[in-house]
TORSELO-502729 format. One record per residue (C-alpha): x, y, z; residue in one letter. Coordinates in steps of 0.02 Angstrom, whole numbers, padded with zeros to 5 digits, always signed. Example, Ala and Ser with C-alpha at 12.3 -4.5 7.8 and 13.67 -1.06 7.14 Angstrom:
<atoms>
+00615-00225+00390A/+00684-00053+00357S/
</atoms>
This chain:
<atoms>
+00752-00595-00222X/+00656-00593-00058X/+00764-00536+00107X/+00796-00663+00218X/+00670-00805+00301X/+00704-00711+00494X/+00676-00522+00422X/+00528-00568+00326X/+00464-00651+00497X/+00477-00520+00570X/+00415-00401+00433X/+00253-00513+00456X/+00235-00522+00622X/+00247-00315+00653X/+00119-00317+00509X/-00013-00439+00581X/+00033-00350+00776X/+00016-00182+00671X/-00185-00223+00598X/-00222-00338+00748X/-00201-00179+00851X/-00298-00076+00749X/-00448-00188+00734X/-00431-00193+00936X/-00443-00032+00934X/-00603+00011+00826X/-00700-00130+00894X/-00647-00048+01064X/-00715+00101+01022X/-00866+00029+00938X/-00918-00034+01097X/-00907+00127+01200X/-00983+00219+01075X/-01144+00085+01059X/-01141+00112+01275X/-01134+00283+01252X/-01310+00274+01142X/-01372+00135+01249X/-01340+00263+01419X/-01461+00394+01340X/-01589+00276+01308X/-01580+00234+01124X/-01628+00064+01107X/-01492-00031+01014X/-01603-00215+01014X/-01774-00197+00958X/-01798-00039+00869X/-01731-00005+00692X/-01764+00187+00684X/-01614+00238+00793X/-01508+00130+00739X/-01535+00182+00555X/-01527+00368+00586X/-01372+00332+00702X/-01256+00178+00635X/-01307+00179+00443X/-01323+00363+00383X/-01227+00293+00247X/-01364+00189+00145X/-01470+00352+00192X/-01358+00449+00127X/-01329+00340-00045X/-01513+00313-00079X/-01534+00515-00078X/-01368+00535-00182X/-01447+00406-00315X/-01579+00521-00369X/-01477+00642-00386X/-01472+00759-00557X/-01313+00839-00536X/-01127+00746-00478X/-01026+00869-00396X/-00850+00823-00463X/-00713+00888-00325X/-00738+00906-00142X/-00886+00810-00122X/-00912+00784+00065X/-00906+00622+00133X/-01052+00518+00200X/-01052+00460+00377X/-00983+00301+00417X/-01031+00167+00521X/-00980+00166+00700X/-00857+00029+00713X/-00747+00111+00579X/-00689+00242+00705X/-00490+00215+00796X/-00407+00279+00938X/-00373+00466+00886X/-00571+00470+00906X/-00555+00616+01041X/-00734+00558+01139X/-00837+00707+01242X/-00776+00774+01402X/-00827+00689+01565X/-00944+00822+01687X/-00926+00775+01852X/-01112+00855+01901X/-01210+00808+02048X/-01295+00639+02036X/-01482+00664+01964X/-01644+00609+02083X/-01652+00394+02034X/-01827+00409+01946X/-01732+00560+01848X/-01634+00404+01757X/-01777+00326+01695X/-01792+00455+01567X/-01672+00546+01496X/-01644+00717+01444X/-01648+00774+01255X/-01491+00849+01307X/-01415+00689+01352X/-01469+00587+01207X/-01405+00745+01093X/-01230+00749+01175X/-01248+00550+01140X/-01270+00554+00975X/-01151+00694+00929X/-01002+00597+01023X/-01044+00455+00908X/-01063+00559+00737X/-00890+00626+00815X/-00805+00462+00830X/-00882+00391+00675X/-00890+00523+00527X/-00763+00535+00388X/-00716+00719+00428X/-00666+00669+00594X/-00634+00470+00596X/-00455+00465+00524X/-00340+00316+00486X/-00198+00280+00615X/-00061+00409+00518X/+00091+00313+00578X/+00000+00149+00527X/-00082+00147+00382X/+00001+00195+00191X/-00052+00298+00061X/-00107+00191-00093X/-00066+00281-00262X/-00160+00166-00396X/-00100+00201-00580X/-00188+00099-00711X/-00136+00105-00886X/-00251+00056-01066X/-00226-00079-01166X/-00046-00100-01110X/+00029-00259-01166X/+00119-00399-01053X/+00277-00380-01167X/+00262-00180-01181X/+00388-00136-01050X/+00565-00113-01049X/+00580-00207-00885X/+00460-00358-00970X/+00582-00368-01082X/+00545-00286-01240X/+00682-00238-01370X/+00664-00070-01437X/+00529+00012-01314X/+00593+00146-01186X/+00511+00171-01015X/+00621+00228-00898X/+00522+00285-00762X/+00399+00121-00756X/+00582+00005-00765X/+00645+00107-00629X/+00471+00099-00527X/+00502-00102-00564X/+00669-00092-00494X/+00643-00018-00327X/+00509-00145-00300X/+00413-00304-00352X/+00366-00344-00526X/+00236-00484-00525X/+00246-00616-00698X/+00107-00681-00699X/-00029-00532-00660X/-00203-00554-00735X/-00350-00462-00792X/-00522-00492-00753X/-00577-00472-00936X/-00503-00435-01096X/-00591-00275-01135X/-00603-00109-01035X/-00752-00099-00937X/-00760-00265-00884X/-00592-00249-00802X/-00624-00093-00732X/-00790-00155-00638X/-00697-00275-00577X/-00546-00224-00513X/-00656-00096-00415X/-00769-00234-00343X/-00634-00378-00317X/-00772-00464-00415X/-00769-00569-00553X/-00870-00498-00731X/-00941-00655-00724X/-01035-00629-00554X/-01062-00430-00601X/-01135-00464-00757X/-01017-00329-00841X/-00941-00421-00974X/-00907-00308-01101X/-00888-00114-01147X/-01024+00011-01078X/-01125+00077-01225X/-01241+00232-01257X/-01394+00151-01238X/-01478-00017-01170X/-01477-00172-01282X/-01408-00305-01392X/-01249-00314-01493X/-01292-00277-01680X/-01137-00406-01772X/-01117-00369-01974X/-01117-00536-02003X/-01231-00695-01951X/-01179-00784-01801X/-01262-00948-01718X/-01273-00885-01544X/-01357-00684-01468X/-01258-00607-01320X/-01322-00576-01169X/-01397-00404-01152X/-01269-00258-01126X/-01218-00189-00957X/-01206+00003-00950X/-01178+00040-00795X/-01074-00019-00607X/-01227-00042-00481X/-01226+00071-00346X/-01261-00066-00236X/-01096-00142-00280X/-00942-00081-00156X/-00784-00006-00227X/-00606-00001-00165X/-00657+00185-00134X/-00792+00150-00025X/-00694+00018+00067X/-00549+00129+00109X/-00650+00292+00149X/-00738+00164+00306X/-00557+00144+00354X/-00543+00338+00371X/-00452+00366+00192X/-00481+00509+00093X/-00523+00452-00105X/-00479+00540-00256X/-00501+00476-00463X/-00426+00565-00602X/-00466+00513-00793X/-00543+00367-00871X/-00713+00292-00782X/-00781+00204-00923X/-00897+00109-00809X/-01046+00197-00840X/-01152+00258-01003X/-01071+00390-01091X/-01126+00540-01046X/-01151+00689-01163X/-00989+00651-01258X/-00887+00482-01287X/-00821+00421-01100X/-00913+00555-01018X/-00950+00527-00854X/-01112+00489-00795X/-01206+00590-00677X/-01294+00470-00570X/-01151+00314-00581X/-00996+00437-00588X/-00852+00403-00471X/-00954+00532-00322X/-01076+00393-00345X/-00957+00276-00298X/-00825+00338-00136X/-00718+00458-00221X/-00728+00603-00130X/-00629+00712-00249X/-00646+00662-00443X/-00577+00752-00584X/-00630+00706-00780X/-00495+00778-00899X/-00454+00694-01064X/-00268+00773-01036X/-00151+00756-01196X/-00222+00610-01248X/-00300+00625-01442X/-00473+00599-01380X/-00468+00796-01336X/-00359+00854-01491X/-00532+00909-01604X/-00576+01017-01459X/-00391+01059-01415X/-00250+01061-01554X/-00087+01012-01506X/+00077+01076-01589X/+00210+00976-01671X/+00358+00950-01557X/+00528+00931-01635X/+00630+00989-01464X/+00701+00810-01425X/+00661+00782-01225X/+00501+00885-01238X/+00318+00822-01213X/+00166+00922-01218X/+00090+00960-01046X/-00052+00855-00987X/-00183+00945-00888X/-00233+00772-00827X/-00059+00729-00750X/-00050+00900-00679X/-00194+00855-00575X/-00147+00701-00505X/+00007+00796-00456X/-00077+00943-00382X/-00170+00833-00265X/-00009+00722-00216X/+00075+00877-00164X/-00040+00971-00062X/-00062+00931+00135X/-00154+00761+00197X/-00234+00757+00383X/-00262+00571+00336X/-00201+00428+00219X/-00259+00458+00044X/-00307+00326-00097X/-00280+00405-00260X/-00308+00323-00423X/-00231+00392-00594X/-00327+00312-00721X/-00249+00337-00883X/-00318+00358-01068X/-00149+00291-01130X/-00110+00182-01228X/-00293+00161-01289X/-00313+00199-01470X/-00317+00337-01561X/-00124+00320-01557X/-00053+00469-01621X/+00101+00575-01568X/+00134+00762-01578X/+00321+00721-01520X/+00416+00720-01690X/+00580+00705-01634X/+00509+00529-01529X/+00425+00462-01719X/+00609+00494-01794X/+00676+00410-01626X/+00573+00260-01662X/+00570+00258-01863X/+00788+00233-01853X/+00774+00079-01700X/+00619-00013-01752X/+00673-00159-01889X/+00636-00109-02052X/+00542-00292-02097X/+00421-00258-01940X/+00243-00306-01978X/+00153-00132-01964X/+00286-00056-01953X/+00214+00117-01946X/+00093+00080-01819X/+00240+00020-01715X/+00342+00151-01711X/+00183+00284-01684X/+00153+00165-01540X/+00322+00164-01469X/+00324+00356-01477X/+00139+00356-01382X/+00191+00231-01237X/+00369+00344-01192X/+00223+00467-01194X/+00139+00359-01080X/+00301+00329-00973X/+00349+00511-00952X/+00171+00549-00877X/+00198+00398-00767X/+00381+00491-00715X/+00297+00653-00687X/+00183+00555-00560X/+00299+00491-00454X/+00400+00651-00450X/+00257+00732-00387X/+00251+00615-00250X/+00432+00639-00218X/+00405+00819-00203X/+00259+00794-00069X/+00394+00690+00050X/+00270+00567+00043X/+00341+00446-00047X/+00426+00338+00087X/+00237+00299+00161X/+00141+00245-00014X/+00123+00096-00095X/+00104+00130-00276X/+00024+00009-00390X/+00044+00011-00588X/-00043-00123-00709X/-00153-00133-00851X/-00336-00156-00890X/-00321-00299-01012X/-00186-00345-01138X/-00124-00249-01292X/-00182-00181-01465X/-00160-00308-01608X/-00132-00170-01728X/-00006-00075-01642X/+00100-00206-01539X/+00169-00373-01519X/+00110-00481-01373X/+00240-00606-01399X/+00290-00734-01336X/+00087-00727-01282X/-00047-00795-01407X/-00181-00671-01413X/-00206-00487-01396X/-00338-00379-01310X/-00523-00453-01334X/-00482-00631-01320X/-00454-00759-01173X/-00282-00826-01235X/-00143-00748-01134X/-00117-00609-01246X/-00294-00548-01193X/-00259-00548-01016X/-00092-00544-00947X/-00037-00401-00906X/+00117-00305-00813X/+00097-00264-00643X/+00205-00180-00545X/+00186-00122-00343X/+00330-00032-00228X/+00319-00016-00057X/+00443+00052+00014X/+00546-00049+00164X/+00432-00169+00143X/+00461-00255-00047X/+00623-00272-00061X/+00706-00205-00232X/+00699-00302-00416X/+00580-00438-00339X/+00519-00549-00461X/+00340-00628-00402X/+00276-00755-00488X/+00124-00808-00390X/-00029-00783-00511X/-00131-00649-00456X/-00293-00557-00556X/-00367-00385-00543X/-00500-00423-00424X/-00367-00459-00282X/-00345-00252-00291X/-00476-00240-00172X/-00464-00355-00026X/-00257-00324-00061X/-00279-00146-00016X/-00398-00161+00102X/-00282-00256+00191X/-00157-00158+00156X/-00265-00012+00254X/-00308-00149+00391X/-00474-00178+00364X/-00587-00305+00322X/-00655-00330+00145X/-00831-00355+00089X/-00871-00514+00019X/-00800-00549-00129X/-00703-00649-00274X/-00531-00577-00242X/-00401-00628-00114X/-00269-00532-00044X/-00062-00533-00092X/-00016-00433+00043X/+00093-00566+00111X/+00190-00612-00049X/+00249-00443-00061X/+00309-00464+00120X/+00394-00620+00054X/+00290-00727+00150X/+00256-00888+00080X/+00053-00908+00049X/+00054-01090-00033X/-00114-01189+00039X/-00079-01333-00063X/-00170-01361-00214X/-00170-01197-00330X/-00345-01085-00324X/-00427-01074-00501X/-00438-00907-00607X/-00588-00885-00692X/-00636-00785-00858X/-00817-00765-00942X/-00831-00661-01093X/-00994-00728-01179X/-00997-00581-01321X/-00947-00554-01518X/-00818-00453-01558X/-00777-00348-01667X/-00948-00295-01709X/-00918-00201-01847X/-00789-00284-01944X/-00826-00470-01887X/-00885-00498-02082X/-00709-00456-02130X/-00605-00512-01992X/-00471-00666-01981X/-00533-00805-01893X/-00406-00878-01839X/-00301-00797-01676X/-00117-00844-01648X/+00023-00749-01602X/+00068-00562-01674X/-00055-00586-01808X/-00062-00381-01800X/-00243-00390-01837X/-00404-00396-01746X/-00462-00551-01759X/-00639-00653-01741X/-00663-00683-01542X/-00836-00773-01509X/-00898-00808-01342X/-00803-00882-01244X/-00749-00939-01035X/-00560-01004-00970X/-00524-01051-00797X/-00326-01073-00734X/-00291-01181-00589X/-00100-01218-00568X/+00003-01226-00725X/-00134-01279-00836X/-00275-01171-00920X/-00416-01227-01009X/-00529-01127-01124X/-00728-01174-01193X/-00811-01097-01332X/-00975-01067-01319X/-01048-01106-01494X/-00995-01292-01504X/-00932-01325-01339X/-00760-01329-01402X/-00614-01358-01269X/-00412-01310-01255X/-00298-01370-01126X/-00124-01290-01122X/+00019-01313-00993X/+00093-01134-00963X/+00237-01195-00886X/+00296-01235-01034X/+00196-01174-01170X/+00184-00994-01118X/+00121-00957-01282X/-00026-01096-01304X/+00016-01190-01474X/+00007-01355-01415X/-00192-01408-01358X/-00170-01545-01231X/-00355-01584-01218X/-00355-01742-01282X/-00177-01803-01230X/-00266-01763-01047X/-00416-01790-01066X/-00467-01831-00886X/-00401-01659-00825X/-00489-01586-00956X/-00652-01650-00905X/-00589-01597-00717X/-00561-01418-00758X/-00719-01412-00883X/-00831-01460-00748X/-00761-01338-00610X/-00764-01184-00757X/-00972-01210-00774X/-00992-01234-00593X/-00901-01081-00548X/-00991-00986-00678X/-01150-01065-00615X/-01119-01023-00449X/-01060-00841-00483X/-01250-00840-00574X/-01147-00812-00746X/-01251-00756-00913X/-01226-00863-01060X/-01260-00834-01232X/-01405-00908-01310X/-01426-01006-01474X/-01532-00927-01593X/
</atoms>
């Protein structure tokens, strides 16, 4: 439950007093550092060449850093920001009280002048110097799993599955019901989450490939996909890049996967890499994960309680722990539980094999999967002791949740139709989990729905700044327990206009329903949710689905006729919205 009406009052009112100040204080400074450049003569109206080389070093610096060969993976030093982004620990030039200069002496000023000018600005407004207000603004410690299902969790209620450390993380904050991902495959997600925009309005709608072109399907199908996506625009702003203009320093550990593969499966690339993108510090390591067992063999484990180390982990730890002059957005981005799913921990496989029923439908697959997510869990545990150790932990939000629903092979998304590639709920609901500390009060239960691409303008708020445009919108306040309700619910939207599989589509079931434990048939397809109900189209004949989650959580009963006016309500908002987010669709052969 929420705390009380009066202490969440006034948990919101020290909040908005708490940003409200801060933004008073940068556009303060903004101005006295603009009248600083205006005093030595730069002029901030009509020209454009000062104030390019002075207020946006940044695009200068990004054009250069796109041509680029090389991406320096740690310590990359930060680009200048923008003016306005510096705060009142800017620490501005001294004042010399020299003699007054002759008047026509004032018409012209010195190059010594302009230079002190310029370098009190560069002062106020670069990232090795502008820092966030400490007292003010939290870290943000962003762990994102793979493939992890709605229904995975102990604390989601599964029967058999241990995760201690992610149930505890639950307990001693908010666990939101009804969290969303942007897509129902990786990259997709990923793009979006980072942009807080849809895939839809990206044009990122599926997995990053090798090389440029068109999905090649084993079978005939009516309709061709749009052309593939490999990699994130540059142009496109990240949370990254958001938070480093509020003074934050950035770091990314792990899986990218929002760029061509570079030089090896998931390898990141060196011109759209996370450097490319406002992570100042990024570190690619495959860690335990099986991806990395050809090149490095792990032992069986039969000591019960033991894991094998994770070189991955250890570095999101190592960087938790050491010393922060500013507030710090890290973001652990995990390989697990993304297949291959495969355990060196015997002793969890004979854990597993004696609890899971023996009538389970791949029942092997389970209970290698059950022994890979406690994997999963204890890395997850490791994290947060790490942060416990760096006596941070009482100032960072942490933030857990999934890129897109589970594996049909390996788990069951019940009570959710659907699995991972499709747009029924199995596809896209997903467990999300965020403690802050005396802020969220313990075992909170949020059901408001939310979706990925709130991450950004929710943690830019969080940081108290302003987000760029985009499809998100911030939950800030319903972690506060402040009550956001407009009216009439906003709409969700989805837009996955590919084939999948595409190889195995010849042989695949096409019909999708729930725990089918197979990967099934998805064609192109779009959903929008507005309120309880969610409707779904299909592309290839223009099909529609209506379903009520209120009370048919796991969509068996089509409502589409029954309502047939809503139907035609939420149909024609879906294609607008798609239209107006300048959406690709498939085309008919």
């Amino acid at each position: 439950m929420f705390g009380g009406a009066d202490s969440a009052a006034r948990e919101a009112l020290v909040a908005k007093k708490t940003v409200s100040d801060r933004k008073t204080r940068r556009e303060t400074a903004a101005r006295l550092g603009a009248g600083m450049l205006a005093g030595a003569g730069f002029d901030l109206e009509g020209g454009t060449e000062g104030r390019h080389s002075v207020f946006d070093t940044r695009a200068s610096t990004q054009d250069a850093s796109d041509s680029s060969d090389q991406e320096d993976k740690k310590h990359l030093s930060p680009s200048l920001h923008r003016c306005s982004s510096f705060n009142s620990d800017t620490v501005f030039p001294p004042r010399f009280d020299a003699p007054s200069p002759p008047s026509n002496a004032m018409s012209k000023p010195s190059f010594l002048a302009k230079a002190v000018a310029v370098f009190g600005c560069l002062i106020a407004s670069s990232s090795p110097f502008a820092v966030a207000d400490d007292e003010d603004s939290p870290n943000i410690l962003f762990i994102l799993a793979d493939d992890l299902a709605w229904s995975d969790l102990g604390c989601y209620g599964h029967p058999w599955h241990d995760t201690p450390h992610l149930d505890r993380l639950a307990s001693e904050g908010a666990r939101f019901t009804q969290a969303y991902s942007p897509a129902p495959i990786c990259s997709a997600s990923r793009a979006s989450i980072l942009t807080g925009k849809t895939p839809a309005r990206l044009q990122f709608e599926f997995v990053t490939k090798n090389e440029p072109g068109r999905q090649k399907i084993d079978f005939p199908t009516p309709m061709s996909a749009p052309p593939l996506t490999l990699n994130l625009p540059l142009k496109e702003r990240t949370i990254a890049e958001c938070l480093k203009d509020e003074g934050y320093q950035t770091a990314f550990f792990g899986k990218w996967h929002v760029s061509s593969h570079h030089e090896r499966y998931l390898g990141w690339s060196p011109t759209h890499g996370p450097v490319k993108q406002g992570f100042e510090i990024a570190e690619e390591d495959y860690g335990a994960h099986p991806y990395d067992w050809q090149h490095s063999p792990i032992e069986t484990i039969t000591e019960v309680g033991k894991f094998a180390s994770d070189s991955m982990v250890q570095r999101v730890g190592d960087f938790l722990r050491q010393e922060h002059d500013r507030p710090y957005f890290a973001m652990a981005s995990s390989f697990y539980v993304h297949t291959p799913v495969r355990t060196p921990c015997q002793w969890l496989r004979e854990k597993y094999d004696a609890r899971v029923p023996s009538d389970s439908k791949k029942r092997k697959n389970r209970i290698e999967y059950a022994a890979f997510l406690e994997t999963f869990d204890h890395h997850v545990g490791q994290i947060l002791d790490s942060l416990e150790e760096s006596g941070q932990a009482d100032r960072t939000i942490v933030v857990f949740c999934s890129d897109n629903g589970g594996h049909p092979e390996y788990t069951a998304n019940a009570p959710l139709r659907g699995s991972k590639w499709n747009l029924y709920e199995g596809g896209i609901r997903v467990p999300m989990i965020v403690r802050w500390p005396d802020v969220v009060q313990p075992q909170t239960e949020i059901k408001r729905p939310v979706i990925g691409y709130d991450l950004l303008p929710t943690m830019v708020d969080w940081a108290g700044g302003n987000p760029p445009k985009c499809d998100g919108e911030s939950f800030a306040d319903s972690l506060r327990g402040k009550s956001t309700s407009t009216g009439e619910p906003r709409p969700l939207i989805w837009h996955f206009p590919y084939y999948h599989p595409e190889k195995g589509f010849a042989k695949a079931p096409d019909s999708i329903g729930i725990d089918d434990f197979a990967t099934s048939r998805t064609r192109p397809q779009s959903a929008i949710r507005r309120g309880r109900y969610k409707l779904l189209q299909f592309a290839e004949d223009n099909r529609v689905e209506l379903y009520d989650l209120s009370s048919d959580i796991g969509e068996q009963k089509d409502l589409s006729t029954q309502q047939a006016e809503l139907t035609s309500q939420l149909r024609r908002e879906l294609q607008r919205t798609l239209q107006q987010h300048n959406a690709r669709f498939p085309i008919t052969k």
